[in-house]
C-alpha positions as semicolon CSV with decimal commas, in nm:
position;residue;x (nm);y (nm);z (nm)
1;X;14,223;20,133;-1,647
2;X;14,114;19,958;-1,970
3;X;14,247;19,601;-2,036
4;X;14,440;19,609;-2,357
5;X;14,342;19,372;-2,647
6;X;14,749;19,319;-2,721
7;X;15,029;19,412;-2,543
8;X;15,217;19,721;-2,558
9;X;15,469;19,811;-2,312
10;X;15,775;19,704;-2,518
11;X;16,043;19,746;-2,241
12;X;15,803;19,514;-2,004
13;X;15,910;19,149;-1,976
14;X;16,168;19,181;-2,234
15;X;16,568;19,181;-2,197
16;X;16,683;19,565;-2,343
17;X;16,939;19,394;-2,671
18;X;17,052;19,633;-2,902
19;X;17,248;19,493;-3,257
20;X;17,552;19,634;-3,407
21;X;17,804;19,572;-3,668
22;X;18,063;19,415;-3,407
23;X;18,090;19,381;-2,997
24;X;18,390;19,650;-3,077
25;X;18,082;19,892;-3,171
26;X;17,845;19,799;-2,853
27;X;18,141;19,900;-2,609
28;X;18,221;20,174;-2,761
29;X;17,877;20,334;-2,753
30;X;17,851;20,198;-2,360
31;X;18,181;20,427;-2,343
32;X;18,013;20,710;-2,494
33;X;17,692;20,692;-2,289
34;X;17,838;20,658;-1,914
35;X;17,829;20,980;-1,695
36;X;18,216;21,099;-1,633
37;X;18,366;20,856;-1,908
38;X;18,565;21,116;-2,077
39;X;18,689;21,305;-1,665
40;X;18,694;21,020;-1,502
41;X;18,910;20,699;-1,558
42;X;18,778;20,337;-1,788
43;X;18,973;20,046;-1,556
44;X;19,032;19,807;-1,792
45;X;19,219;19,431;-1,744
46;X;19,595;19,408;-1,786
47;X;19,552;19,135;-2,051
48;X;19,467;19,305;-2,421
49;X;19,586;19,237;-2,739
50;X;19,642;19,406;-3,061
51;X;19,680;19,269;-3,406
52;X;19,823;19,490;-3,710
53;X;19,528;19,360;-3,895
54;X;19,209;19,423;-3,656
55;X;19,338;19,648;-3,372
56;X;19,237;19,578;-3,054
57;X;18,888;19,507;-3,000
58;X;18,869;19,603;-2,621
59;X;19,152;19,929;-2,665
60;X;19,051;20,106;-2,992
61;X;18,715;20,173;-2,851
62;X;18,826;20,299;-2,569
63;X;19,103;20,527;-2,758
64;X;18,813;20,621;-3,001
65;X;18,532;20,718;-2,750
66;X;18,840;20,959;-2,605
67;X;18,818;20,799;-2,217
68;X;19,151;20,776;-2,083
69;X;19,216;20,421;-1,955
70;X;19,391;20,279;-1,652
71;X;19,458;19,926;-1,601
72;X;19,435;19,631;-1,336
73;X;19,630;19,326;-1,252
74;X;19,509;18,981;-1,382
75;X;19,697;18,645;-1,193
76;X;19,822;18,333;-1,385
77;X;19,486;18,258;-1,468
78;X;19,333;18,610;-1,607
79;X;19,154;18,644;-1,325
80;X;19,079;18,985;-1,189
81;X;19,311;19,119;-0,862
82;X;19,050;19,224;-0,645
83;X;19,267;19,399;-0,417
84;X;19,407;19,612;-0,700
85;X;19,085;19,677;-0,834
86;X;18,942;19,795;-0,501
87;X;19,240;20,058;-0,436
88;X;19,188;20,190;-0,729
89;X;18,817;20,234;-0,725
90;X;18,888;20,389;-0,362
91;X;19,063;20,662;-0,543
92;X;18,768;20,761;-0,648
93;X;18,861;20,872;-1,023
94;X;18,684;20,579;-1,225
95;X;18,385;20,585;-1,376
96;X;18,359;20,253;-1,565
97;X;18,563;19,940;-1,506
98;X;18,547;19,644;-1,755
99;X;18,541;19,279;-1,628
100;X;18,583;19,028;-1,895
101;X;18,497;18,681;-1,931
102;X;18,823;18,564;-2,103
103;X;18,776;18,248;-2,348
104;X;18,363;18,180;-2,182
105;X;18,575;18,013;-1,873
106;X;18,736;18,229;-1,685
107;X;18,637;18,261;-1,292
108;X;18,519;18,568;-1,241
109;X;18,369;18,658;-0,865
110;X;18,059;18,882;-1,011
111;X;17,951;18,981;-0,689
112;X;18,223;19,073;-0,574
113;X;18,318;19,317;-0,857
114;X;17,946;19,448;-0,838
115;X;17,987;19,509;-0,441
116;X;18,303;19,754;-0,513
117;X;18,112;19,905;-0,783
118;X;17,825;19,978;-0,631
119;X;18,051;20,132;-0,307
120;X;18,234;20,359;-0,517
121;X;17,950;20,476;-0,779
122;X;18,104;20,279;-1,076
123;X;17,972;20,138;-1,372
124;X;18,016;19,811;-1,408
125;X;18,043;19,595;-1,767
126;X;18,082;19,271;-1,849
127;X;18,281;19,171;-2,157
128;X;18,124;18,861;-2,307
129;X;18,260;18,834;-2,661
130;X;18,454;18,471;-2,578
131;X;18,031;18,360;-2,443
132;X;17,939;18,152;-2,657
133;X;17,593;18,082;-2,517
134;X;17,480;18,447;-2,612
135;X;17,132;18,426;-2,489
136;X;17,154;18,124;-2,290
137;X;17,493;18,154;-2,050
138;X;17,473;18,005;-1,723
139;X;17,467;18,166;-1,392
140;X;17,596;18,529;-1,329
141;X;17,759;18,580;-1,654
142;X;17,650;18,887;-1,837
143;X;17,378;18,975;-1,592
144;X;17,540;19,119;-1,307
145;X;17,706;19,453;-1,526
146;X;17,488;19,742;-1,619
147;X;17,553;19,606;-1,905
148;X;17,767;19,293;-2,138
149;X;17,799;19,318;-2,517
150;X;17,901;19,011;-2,734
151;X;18,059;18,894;-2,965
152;X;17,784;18,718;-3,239
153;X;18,018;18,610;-3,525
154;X;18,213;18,404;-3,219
155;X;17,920;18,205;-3,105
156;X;17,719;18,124;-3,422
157;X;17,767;18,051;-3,794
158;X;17,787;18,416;-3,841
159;X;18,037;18,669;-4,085
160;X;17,969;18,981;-3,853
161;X;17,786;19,081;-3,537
162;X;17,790;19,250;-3,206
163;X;17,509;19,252;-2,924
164;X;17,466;19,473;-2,625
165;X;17,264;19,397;-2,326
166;X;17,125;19,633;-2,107
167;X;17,059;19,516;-1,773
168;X;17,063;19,881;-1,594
169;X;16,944;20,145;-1,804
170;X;16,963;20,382;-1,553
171;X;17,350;20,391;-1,581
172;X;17,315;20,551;-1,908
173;X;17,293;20,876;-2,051
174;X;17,031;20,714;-2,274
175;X;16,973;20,401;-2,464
176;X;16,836;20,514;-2,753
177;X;17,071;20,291;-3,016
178;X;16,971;20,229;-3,360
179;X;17,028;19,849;-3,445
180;X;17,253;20,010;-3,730
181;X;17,561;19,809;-3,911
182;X;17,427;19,487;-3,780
183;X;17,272;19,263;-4,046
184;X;16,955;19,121;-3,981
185;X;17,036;18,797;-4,152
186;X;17,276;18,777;-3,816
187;X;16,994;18,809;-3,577
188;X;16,796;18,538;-3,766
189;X;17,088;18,298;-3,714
190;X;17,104;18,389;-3,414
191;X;16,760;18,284;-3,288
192;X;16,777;18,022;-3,540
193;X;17,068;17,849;-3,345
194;X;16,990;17,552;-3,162
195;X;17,227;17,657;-2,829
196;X;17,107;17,345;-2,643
197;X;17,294;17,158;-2,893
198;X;17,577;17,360;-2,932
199;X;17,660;17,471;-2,591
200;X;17,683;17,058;-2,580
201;X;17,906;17,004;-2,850
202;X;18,145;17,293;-2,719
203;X;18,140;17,109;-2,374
204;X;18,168;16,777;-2,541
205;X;18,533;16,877;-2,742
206;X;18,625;17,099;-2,430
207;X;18,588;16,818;-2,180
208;X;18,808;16,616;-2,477
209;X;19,070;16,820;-2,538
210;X;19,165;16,815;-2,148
211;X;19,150;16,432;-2,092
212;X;19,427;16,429;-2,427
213;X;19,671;16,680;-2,250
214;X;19,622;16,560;-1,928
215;X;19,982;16,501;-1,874
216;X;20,182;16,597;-2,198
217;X;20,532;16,751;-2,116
218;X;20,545;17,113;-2,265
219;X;20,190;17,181;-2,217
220;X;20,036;17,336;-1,938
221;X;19,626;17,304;-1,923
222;X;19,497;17,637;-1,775
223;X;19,165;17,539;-1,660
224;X;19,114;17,165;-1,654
225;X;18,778;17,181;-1,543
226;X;18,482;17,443;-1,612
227;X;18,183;17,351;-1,503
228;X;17,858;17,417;-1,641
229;X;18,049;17,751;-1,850
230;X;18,071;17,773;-2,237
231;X;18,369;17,764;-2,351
232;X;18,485;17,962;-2,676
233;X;18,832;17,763;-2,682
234;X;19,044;17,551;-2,525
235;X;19,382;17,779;-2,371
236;X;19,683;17,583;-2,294
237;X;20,021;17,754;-2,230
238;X;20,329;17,595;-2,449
239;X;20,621;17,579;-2,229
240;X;21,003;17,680;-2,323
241;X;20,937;17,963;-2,601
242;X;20,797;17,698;-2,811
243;X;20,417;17,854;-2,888
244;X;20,537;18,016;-3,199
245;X;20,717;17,709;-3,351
246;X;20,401;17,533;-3,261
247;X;20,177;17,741;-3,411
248;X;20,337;17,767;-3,750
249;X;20,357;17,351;-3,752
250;X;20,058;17,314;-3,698
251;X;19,980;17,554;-3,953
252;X;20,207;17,399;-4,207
253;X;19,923;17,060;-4,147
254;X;19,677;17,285;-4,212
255;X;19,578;17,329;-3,841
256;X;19,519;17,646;-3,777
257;X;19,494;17,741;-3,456
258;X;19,485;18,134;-3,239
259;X;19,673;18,275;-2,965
260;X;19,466;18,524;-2,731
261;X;19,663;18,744;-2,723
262;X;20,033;18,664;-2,854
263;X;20,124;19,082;-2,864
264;X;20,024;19,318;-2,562
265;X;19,892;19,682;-2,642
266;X;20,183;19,888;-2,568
267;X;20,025;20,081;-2,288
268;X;20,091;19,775;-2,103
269;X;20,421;19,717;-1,981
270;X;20,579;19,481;-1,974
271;X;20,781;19,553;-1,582
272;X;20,514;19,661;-1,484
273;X;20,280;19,343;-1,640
274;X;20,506;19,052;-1,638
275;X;20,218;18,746;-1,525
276;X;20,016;18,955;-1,836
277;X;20,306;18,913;-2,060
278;X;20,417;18,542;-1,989
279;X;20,026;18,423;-2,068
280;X;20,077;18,650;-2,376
281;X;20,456;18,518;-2,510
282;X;20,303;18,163;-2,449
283;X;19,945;18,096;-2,464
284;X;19,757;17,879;-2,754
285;X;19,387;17,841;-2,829
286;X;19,285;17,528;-2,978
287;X;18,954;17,517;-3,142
288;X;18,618;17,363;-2,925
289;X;18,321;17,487;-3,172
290;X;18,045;17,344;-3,283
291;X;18,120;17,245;-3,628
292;X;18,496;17,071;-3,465
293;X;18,423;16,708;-3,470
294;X;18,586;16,451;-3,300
295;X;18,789;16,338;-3,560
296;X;18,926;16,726;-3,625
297;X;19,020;16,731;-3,253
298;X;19,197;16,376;-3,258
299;X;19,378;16,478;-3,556
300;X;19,486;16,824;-3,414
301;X;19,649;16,689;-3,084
302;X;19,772;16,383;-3,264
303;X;19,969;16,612;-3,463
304;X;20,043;16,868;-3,137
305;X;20,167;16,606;-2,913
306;X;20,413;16,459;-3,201
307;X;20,521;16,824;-3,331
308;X;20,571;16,945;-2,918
309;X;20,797;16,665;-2,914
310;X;20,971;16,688;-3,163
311;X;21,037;17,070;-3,116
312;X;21,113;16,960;-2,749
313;X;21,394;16,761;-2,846
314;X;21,570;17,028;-3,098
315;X;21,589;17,238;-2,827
316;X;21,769;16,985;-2,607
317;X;22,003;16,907;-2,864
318;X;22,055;17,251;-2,958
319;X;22,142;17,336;-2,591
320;X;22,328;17,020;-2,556
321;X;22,583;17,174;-2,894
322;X;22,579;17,492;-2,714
323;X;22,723;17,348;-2,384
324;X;22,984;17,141;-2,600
């Protein structure tokens, strides 16, 4: 065999990442390109959201590619039911389940998701939209699925952008995707962004954030501690109904801030849901990225902590007139 003066095996030594307009786009063409995805069930999480302005970036895929979806249980913390998830892959009538890596800090057990998969023939993907370390995540995360797509205008200083990572092409129907809708000034930012640096900072403000609610009445910290994960935000729960009076105060300052996700896609119930749709009717995501100083993050729980309060104590007198 001749030695070659350059290389030219493209897929050797190289991770398989394929560009598109949005993540919304990438899953939506893993949908289309699994064996049985349109006779055989997509198991998604009981914890999506819709907006009346974007959709639903995990559901409208799946509605578009034509699968027909099935769902299973999250606990208080999103994370997945593994016992739910392995009767229904028992049934043997899914063909793709979706794992997803809620906010960059969820605790997900990988392995143990891959084992059931790999039991019951199923193809296994990793959501990683809320990864903010893209290329550089630690561990696990986005390299145990056949394949992960995320989420590039989330994790950089970005308008648009999805990515999709192969890890097992041999899931596929094929791979051949054109890099179409995704601008290449998005993939230069991409490999122009320092992650060292910013997968710091995120740490930094997460790591912040926690030490300043450590303890505030109304206010329930979901995951105090993360490790060595990047986070994408900083989820809190509000307690007492409160997250929507919240939210618009702290708009009002000029603080805005998201909730992931304050409405449920209809196809999940809420009987049948209700840990899915408490997170939903109370969760807030405070922002941990890279361009959120210090001083943005002092301000913002400075003016939390004082607008909880006072919304705390309304409520108190307003039950206290009620019970007069």
């Amino acid at each position: 065999m001749a030695i070659l003066k350059n290389p030219e095996q493209r897929d050797a030594f190289s991770r398989r990442l394929k560009f598109a307009g949005a993540a919304r786009e990438a899953w939506r063409y893993v949908i289309e390109r699994t064996p049985h995805s349109k006779h055989k069930k997509v198991l998604l999480p009981a914890y999506i959201g819709i907006t009346d302005r974007e959709g639903s970036g995990i559901f409208d895929p799946v509605e578009l590619a034509q699968a027909n979806p099935a769902f299973y249980r999250v606990d208080d913390l999103l994370r997945p039911d593994y016992d739910d998830i392995a009767r229904q892959l028992a049934n043997g009538d899914v063909g793709l389940i979706l794992v997803v890596h809620y906010f960059g800090v969820v605790e997900v057990d990988l392995a143990r998701v891959r084992a059931l998969c790999d039991a019951n023939a199923v193809v296994m993907i990793e959501d990683c939209a809320h990864v903010s370390g893209v290329l550089t995540a630690p561990g696990p995360i986005g390299q145990v699925g056949d394949a992960a797509f995320y989420s590039l205008h989330k994790a950089i200083a970005a308008p648009s952008g999805g990515m999709l990572k192969i890890n097992n092409p041999s899931a596929f129907l094929d791979i051949d995707f054109a890099n179409a809708g995704c601008d290449p000034t998005v993939v230069e930012q991409l490999y122009a962004t320092d992650f060292e640096t910013v997968n710091r900072i995120r740490r930094e403000n997460y790591a912040y954030i926690a030490g300043r609610l450590s303890g505030v009445e109304g206010v329930t910290v979901l995951y105090p501690e993360i490790g060595d994960k990047i986070p994408h935000d900083f989820p809190i729960c509000i307690h007492d109904g409160l997250r929507e009076k919240l939210y618009f105060r702290l708009a009002d300052h000029g603080m805005p801030t998201v909730a992931l996700y304050y409405r449920m896609i209809p196809e999940i119930d809420r009987s049948v849901y209700p840990v899915s749709h408490g997170i939903s009717q109370s969760i807030l995501n405070l922002p941990v990225h890279q361009e959120t100083t210090l001083a943005d993050l002092e301000r913002l729980l400075d003016t939390l902590t004082l607008e909880l309060k006072v919304l705390r104590k309304e409520t108190l007198n307003a039950g206290a007139e009620r019970a007069d």
